[in-house]
C-alpha positions in Angstrom: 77.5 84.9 101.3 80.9 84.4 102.8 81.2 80.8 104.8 82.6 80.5 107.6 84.9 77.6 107.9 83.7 76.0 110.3 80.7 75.5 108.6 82.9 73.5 105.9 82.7 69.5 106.0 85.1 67.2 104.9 85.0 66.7 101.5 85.5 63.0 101.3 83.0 62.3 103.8 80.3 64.2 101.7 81.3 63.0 98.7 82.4 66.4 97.3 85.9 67.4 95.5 88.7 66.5 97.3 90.4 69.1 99.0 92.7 69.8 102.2 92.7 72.7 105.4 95.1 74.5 105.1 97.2 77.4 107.8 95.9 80.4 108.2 98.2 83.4 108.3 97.9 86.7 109.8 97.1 89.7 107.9 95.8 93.1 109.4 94.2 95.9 107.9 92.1 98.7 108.8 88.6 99.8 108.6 86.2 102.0 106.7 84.6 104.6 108.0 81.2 104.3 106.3 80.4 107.9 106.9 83.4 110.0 105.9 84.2 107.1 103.2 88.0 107.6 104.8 90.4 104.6 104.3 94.2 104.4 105.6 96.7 102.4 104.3 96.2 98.8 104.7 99.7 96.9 106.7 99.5 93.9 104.3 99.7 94.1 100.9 97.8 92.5 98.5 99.9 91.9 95.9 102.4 90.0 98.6 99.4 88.4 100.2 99.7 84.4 100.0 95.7 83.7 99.3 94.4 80.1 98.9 94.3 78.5 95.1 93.4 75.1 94.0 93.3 73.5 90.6 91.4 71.9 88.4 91.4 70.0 85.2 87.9 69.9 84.3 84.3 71.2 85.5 81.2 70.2 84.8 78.3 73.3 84.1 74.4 72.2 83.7 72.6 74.4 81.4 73.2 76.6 78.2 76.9 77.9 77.4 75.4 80.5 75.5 76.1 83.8 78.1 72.5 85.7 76.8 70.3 82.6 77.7 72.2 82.3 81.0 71.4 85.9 82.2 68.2 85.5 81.2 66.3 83.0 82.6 67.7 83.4 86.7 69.9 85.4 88.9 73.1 84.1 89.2 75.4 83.8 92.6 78.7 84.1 90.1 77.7 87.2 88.6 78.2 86.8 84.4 81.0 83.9 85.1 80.0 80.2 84.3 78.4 78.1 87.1 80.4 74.9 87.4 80.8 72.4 90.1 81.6 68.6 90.0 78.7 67.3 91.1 76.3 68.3 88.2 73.4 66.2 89.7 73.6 68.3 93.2 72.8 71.3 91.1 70.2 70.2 88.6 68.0 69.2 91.9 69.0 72.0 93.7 68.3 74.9 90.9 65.6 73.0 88.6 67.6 72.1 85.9 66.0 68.7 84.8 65.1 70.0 81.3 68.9 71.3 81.1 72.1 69.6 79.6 74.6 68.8 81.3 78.4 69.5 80.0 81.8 69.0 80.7 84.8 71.6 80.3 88.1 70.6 80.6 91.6 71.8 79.4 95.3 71.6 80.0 97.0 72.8 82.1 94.6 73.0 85.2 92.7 76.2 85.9 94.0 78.3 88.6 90.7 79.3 91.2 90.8 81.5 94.1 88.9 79.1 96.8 86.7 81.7 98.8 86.0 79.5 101.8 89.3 79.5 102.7 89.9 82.9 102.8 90.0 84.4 106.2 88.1 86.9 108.3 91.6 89.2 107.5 91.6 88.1 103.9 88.3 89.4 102.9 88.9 92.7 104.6 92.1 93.4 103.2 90.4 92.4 99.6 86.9 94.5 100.4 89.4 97.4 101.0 91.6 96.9 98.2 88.1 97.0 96.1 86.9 100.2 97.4 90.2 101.7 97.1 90.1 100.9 93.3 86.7 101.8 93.0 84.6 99.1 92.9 82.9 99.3 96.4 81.7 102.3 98.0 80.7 102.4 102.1 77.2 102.9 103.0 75.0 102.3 106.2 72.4 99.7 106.4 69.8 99.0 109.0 69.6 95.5 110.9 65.9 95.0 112.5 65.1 91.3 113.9 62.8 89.2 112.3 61.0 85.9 113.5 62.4 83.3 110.7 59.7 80.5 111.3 57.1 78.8 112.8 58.7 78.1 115.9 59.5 81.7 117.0 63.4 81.4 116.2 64.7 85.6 115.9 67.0 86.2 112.8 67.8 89.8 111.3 67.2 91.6 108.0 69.3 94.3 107.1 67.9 97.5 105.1 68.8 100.7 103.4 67.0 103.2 105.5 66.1 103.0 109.1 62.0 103.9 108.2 62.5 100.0 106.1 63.7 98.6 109.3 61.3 99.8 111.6 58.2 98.8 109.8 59.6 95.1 109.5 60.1 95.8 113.6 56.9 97.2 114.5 55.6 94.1 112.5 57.2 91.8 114.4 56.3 93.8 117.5 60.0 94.3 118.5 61.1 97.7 120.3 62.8 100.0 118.1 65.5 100.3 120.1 67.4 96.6 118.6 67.4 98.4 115.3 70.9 98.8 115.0 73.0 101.2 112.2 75.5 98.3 110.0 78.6 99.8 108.2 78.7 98.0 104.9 79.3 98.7 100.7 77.9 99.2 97.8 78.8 98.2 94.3 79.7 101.2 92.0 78.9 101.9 88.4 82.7 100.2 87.9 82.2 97.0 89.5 78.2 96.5 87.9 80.5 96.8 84.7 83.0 94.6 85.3 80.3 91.6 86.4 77.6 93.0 84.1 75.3 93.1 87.1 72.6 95.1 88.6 73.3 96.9 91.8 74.3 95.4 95.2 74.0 95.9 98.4 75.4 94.5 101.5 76.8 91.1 102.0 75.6 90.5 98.1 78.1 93.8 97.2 81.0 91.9 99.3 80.1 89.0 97.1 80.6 90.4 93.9 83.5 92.4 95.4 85.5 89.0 95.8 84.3 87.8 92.1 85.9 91.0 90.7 89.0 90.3 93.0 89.1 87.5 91.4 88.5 88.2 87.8 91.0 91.0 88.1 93.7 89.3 89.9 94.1 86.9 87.1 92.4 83.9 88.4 90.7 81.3 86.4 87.6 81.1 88.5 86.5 80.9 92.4 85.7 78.4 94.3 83.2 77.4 96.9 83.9 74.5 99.0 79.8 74.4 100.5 79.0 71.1 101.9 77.1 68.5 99.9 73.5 68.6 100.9 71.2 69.0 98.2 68.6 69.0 100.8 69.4 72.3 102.5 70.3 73.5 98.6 74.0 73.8 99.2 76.5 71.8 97.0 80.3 72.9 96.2 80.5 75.0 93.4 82.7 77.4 91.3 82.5 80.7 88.9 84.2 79.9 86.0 85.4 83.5 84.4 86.7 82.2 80.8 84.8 79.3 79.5 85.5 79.9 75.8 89.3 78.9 76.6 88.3 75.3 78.2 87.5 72.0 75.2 83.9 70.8 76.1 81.6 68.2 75.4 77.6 67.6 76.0 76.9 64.4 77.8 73.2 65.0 77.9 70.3 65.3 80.5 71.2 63.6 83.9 68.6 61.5 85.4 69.3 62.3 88.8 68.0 59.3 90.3 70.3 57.0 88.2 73.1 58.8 87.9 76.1 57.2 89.6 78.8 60.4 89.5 82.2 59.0 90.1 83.7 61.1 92.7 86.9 58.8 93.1 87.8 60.2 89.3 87.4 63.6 90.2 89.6 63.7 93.2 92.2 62.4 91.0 91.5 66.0 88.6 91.6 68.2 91.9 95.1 69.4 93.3 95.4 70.1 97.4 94.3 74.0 98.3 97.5 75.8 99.1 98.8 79.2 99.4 100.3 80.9 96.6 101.0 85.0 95.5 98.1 86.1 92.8 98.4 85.2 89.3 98.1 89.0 88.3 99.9 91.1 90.9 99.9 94.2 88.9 96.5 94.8 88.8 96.8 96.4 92.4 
């Protein structure tokens, strides 16, 4: 999912990587039309686009570095990049990973990572666009019926392939059919489950993927998300690391979460300030 930044803490207040706001700039583009599949030249250009990159010297990644066991056992949010984050004991509570070590990958010099919550509204449509014009996304229509999302009656929305999908989950709600509303969105293509070694997405998880392959292909090290630290509400900052066989490692073991003292003060020092730069890769477009 793409995080708005507002929903984006400070990092030293949660304890999480350090890392600064930054200026947004203004970049326009156009839409798709998710019938005809029509797309018109975009006014920015994404190889002259100045998109948010931070660096880092090390990572830490809980679980098997071995690729087969990783795709195996759970879906991943980072597609077939590494998971990696710097606070290893956030995610072994979060995703169950008691029984898991825990290592740490570093190398010199720093990694280079797209960070995805700083990317703006602009940003990601110029790069869903670029994607689709390359291949790797293709427009489709889903379906948005409301949903109740608890016990108390709060109204939320699931979005669906076909319209029949959507009114079912209305009618079960007991919701007119007539807040069932059409949702231009995209698709991944046989190209892009290639790339990522994926299944098939849809929707906001196709956009997802979209920006990993952006990212992959643009010559970035890795992404970055910059999700606030609350292993409560299963969120934590985190990264997709894309080339782990080029970082040094070493296994420090199983963390026992409830003793283990993480020393963010060190890893602010191994974090550089976000700030805008051209991609790594600009002929890829």
């Amino acid at each position: 999912m793409f995080i708005n930044e507002d929903n984006i803490h400070d990092c030293e207040a949660n304890n999480a990587p350090f890392f600064t706001r930054t200026r947004k700039v203004r970049c326009s583009t156009t839409s798709t039309n998710p019938k005809t599949g029509s797309i018109s030249e975009m006014p920015c250009e994404i190889e002259r686009m100045m998109l948010p990159q931070q660096s880092f010297s090390d990572v830490y990644h809980v679980g098997s570095l071995n690729k087969a066991k990783r795709s195996t056992n759970r879906a991943s949010l980072e597609a077939n990049a590494l998971s990696v984050s710097h606070c290893p004991e956030a995610w072994t509570v979060i995703a169950e990973l008691g029984e898991d070590d825990t290592w740490r990958l570093w190398r010199m010099p720093p990694s280079i990572f797209l960070v995805a919550t700083s990317l703006n509204r602009a940003e990601e449509r110029a790069i869903r666009e670029h994607m689709h014009k390359l291949g790797y996304l293709k427009p489709m229509t889903l379906w948005r019926s409301p949903v109740i999302v608890n016990d108390n009656g709060d109204e939320g929305y699931m979005l669906f392939e076909t319209r029949e999908e959507a009114v079912f989950e209305a009618d079960g709600f007991d919701f007119p059919r007539r807040r069932i509303r059409s949702v231009a969105s995209f698709k991944t293509t046989p190209k892009l489950d290639a790339l990522l070694e994926s299944e098939p997405k849809v929707g906001t998880d196709a956009e997802d993927y979209a920006l990993i392959g952006f990212a992959r292909l643009a010559g970035y090290d890795g992404l970055w998300w910059h999700e606030s630290h609350d292993p409560d509400i299963l969120s934590a900052p985190r990264g997709a690391l894309f080339y782990p066989e080029e970082w040094e490692r070493e296994n420090i073991g199983r963390i026992e979460v409830a003793e283990f003292d993480f020393d963010y003060e060190q890893m602010h020092e191994h974090a550089s300030p976000i700030r805008r730069r051209p991609i790594p890769k600009p002929d890829f477009v």
